[in-house]
C-alpha positions in Angstrom: 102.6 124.2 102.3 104.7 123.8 98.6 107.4 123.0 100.7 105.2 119.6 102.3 104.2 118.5 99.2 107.5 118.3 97.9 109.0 116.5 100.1 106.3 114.1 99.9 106.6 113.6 96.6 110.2 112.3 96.9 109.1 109.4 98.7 106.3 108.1 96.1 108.0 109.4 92.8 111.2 107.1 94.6 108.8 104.3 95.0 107.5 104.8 91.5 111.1 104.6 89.9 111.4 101.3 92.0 108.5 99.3 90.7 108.8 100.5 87.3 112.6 99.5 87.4 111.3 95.8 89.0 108.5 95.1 86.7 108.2 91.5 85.8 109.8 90.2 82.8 107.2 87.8 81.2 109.5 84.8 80.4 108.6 81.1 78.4 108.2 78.0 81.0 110.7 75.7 80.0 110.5 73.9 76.7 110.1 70.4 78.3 107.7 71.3 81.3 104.6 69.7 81.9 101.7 71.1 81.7 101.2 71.4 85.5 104.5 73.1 85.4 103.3 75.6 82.9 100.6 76.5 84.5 102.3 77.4 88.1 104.7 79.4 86.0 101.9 81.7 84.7 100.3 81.8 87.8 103.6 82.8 89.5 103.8 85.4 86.9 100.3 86.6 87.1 100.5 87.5 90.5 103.8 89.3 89.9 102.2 91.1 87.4 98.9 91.5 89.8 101.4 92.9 92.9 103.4 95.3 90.2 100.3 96.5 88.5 98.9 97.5 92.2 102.3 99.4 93.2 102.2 101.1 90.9 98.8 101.9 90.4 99.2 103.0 94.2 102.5 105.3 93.3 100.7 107.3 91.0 97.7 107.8 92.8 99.6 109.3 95.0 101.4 112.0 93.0 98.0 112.4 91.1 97.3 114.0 94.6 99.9 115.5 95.3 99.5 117.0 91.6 96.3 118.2 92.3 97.2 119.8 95.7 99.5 121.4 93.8 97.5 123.5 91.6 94.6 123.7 93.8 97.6 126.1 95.9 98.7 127.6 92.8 95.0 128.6 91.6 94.5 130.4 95.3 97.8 131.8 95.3 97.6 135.6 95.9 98.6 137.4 93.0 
């Protein structure tokens, strides 16, 4: 069982480096944009933000699982 939670652990702590690694950089709209423009620009961004925010959220959710699978074997291990 130890053995199956490892390996999937890989997988999401390797997602988990990936998002962190692509979060967002907020960034200033151009100096001369309009306000239209400025507004799309932080929309963009919030939704980058939003999809980021959810990946990750999602990534450690699973190893919070995983975590807790973890001890639950270690507390009925056989001593």
């Amino acid at each position: 069982m130890s053995g199956s939670l490892r390996l999937s652990a890989g997988p999401a702590k390797r997602r988990l480096q990936k998002y962190l690694t692509e979060v967002p950089q907020i960034t200033e709209p151009e100096e001369m944009a309009t306000c239209e423009e400025r507004i799309e620009h932080y929309e963009r961004l919030r939704s980058e933000i939003q999809y980021s925010h959810r990946s990750i959220s999602s990534a450690v959710s699973i190893l919070e699982r995983i975590s807790e699978r973890w001890l639950q074997m270690v507390e009925e291990a056989p001593e």
